[in-house]
N, C-alpha and C positions, 0 to 999 in steps of 0.2 A: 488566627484563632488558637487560643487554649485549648487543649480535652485534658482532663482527667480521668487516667483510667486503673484497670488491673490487667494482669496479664492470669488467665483460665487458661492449666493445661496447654493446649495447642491455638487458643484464640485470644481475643482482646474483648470485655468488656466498656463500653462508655459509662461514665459517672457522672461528670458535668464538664458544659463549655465555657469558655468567656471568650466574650471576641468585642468588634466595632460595630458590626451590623444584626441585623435582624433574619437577615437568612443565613442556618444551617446546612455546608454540607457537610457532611461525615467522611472521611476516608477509608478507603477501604481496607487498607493494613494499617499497621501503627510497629515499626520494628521489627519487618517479617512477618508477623503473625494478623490474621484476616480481623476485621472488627465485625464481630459473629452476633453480640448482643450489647443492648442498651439497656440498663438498667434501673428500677423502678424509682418513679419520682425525677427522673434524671433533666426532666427540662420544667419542672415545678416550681415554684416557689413554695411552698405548703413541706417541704422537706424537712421534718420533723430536726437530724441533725448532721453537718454536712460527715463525709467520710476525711478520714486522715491518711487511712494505708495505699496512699494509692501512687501512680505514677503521672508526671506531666510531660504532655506531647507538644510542642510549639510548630503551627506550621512557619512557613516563610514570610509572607506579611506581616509578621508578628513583630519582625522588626523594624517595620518602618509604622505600625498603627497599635501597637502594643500598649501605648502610655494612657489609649485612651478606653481600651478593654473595661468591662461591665461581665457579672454574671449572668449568661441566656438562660431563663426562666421566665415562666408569669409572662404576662405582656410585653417583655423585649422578645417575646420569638413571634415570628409573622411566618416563616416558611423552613423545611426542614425539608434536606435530602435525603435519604438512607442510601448506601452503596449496595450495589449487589450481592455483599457480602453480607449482609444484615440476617437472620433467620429468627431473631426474639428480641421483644421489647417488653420489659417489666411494668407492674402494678401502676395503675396510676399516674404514667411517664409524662403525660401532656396535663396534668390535673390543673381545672382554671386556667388553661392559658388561651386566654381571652381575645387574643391578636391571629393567634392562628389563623392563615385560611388558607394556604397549599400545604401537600406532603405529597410527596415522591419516593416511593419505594418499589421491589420487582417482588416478582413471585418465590423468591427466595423467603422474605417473610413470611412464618406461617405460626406462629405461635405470641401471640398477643396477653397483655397484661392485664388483668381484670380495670376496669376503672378505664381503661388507658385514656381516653378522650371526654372523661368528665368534666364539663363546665366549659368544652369549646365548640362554643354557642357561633362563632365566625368563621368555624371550619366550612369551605364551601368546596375546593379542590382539590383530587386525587390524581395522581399520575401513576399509573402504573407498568410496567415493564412485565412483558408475560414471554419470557423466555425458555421454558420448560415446558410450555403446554398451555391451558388455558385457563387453569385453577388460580385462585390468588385471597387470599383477607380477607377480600374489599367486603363481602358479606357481613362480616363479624363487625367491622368498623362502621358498614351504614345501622349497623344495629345499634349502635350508640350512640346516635347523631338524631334528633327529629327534622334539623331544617334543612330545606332545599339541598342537593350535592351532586357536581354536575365530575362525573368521573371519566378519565380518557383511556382507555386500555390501548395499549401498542402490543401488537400480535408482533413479538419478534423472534421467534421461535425459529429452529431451521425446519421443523416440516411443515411452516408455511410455504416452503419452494420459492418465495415473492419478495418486495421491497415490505419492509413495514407495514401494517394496516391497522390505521388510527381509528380507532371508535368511539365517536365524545357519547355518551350517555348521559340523561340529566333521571335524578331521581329526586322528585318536588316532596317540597313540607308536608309533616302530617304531626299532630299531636294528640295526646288521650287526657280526657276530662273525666274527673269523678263525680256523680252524678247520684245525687241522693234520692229513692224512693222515700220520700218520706210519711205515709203512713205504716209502711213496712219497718222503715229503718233499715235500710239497706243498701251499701253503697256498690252502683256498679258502674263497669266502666266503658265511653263513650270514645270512639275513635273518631278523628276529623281529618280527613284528606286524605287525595290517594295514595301517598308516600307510602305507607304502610304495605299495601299491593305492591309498588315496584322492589319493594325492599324485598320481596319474596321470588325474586325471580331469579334466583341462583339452585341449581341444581348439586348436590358433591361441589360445593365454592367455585363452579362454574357458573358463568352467566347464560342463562338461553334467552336467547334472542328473539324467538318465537315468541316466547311468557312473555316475554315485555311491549313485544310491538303489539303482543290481543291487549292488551289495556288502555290502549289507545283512545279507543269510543268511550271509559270512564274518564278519564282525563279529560278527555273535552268538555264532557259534561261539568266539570269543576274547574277547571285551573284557568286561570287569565290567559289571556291572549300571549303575552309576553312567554311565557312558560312553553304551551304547545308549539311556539314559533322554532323555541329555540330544542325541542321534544324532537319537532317535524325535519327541520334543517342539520341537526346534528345525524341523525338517521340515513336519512338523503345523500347526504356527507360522506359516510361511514358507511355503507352498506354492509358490512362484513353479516354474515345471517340472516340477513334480509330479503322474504320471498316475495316474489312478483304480487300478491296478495296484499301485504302488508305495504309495499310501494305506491301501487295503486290507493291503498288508505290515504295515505300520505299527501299523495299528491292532489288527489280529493280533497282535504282540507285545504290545500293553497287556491285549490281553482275555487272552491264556494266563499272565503275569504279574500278579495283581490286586494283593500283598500289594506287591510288590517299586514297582509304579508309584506305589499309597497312599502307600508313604514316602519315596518320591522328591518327587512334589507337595507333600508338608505341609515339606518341608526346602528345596524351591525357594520356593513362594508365588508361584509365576509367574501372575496375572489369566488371561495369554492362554491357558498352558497346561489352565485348569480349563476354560476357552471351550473346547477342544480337546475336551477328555471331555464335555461334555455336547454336545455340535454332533453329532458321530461316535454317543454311545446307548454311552459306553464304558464307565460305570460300572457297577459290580456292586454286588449288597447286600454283600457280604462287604467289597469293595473300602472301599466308602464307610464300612462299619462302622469297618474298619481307621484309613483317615485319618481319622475321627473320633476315635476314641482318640486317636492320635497326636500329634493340633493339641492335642487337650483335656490330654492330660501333658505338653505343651510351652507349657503357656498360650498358644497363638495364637489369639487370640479373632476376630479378623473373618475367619482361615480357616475356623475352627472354622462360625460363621455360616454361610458361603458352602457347606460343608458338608451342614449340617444342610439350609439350604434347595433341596439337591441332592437328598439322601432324600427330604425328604417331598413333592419332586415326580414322583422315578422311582417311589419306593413310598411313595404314599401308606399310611396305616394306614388298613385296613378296619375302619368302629365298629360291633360286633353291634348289632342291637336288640332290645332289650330288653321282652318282650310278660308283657302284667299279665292276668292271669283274673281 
């Protein structure tokens, strides 16, 4: 990959990349100096006119897939790393790029560009690295997004004392309608879905954990099957925050759902998620009947297994015996 950049005082600016592929990482020095900010329009096509005064970085790949390099904007970008190094990204930087749907940055970013994710409508993925504490973006960026965004915080701080602790969060679609009174003449506005509620559950750019898992019982009430599964399982998964109250929610939804979580699991094959069911005592006969079929007419055979050796430990079969006169 190409970058174009400048050298600011003591850091490095990004300008633009070109490379072979569709995913972005960024480095995190360029010449000594950290790469501190990216700036605005910088993965756009919409970039009114390109820059001149600037410097080129070639990594090492470049010589052996160089001839076939493309400028990354607009719809050639699909996923973008930021380094640890990153702390701002200018006006506008993702504007229409329509292919996006991961981005990977740490809690070093904190200072965002106005616009910055306008028109990335396939944005679905955040990765986040919370090495400092627990504050991070991610607020400011679900504020500019309406659909669906399922975000993964990595607690890797050292006063978590522990390995890592992954917390996949999903924060579901919501959109506002203008909605005319019309003998009034007057237009006001109409919100649809609970996204709007989860979007609110960051305190000081902290996420609480508590605000999100009470919202629970409104999301049922709304979201598809498919959403809450993946609401309930990520949770489950991820406990980090999670009080014995909001667990017990949880798991409540899988027991009064058997048929619906059965098909959920056999179509995910998530390891941690099946830990989930048997840890909690969440399995039913009917349930486990169910995903057994289900692995077994989709050919999934080491689900299928994993399965099977779920039954014949929650219900064993009882062997009569058999008595001879």
């Amino acid at each position: 990959m190409k970058i174009d950049y400048r050298i600011r005082d003591d850091f490095v600016e990004i300008i633009r990349c070109r490379g072979t592929i569709s995913k972005v990482v960024l480095p995190e020095q360029i010449g000594g100096y950290p790469v501190k900010k990216v700036v605005a329009y910088a993965f756009s096509a919409k970039k009114g006119k390109e820059d001149t005064d600037i410097l080129v970085y070639e990594s090492p790949e470049d010589i052996l897939f160089g001839e076939n390099e493309r400028l990354l904007v607009g719809e050639e970008i699909e996923e973008v790393i930021f380094p640890d190094t990153v702390e701002e990204i200018g006006n506008y930087i993702f504007y229409n790029c329509k292919m996006l749907n991961r981005l990977e940055f740490s809690d070093s970013l904190v200072r965002l560009g106005s616009g910055a994710f306008t028109g990335c409508g396939n944005l679905e993925f955040l990765k986040v690295h919370l090495k400092r504490g627990k504050k991070s973006c991610v607020k400011e960026i679900l504020g500019e997004l309406w659909q669906r965004m399922d975000v993964l915080f990595l607690h890797e701080g050292a006063d978590t004392h522990e390995e890592v602790q992954a917390v996949r969060l999903v924060f579901p679609e919501h959109y506002e309608e203008a909605v005319e009174n019309t003998p009034a003449r007057i237009l006001f506005t109409q919100h649809h879905g609970i996204g709007n509620n989860y979007r609110q559950c960051f305190y000081s750019r902290e996420i609480d954990y508590r605000k999100y898992d009470s919202l629970f019982p409104l999301a049922a009430a709304q979201e598809k099957p498919e959403v809450l599964n993946d609401m309930v399982f990520s949770r489950l998964a991820g406990p980090c925050g999670l009080t014995e109250e909001y667990r017990e929610m949880y798991e409540t939804y899988v027991r009064e759902h058997p048929t619906e979580t059965a098909r959920y699991l056999v179509s995910r094959e998530r390891s941690e998620y099946f830990r989930c069911m048997s840890k909690g005592e969440l399995w039913s006969r009917a349930a486990l009947e169910e995903a057994i079929e289900e692995a077994s007419e989709e050919g999934k055979t080491e689900t299928l297994s994993l399965l099977m050796n779920e039954k014949h430990r929650r219900f064993p079969e009882i062997k009569k015996k058999r008595f001879e006169l």
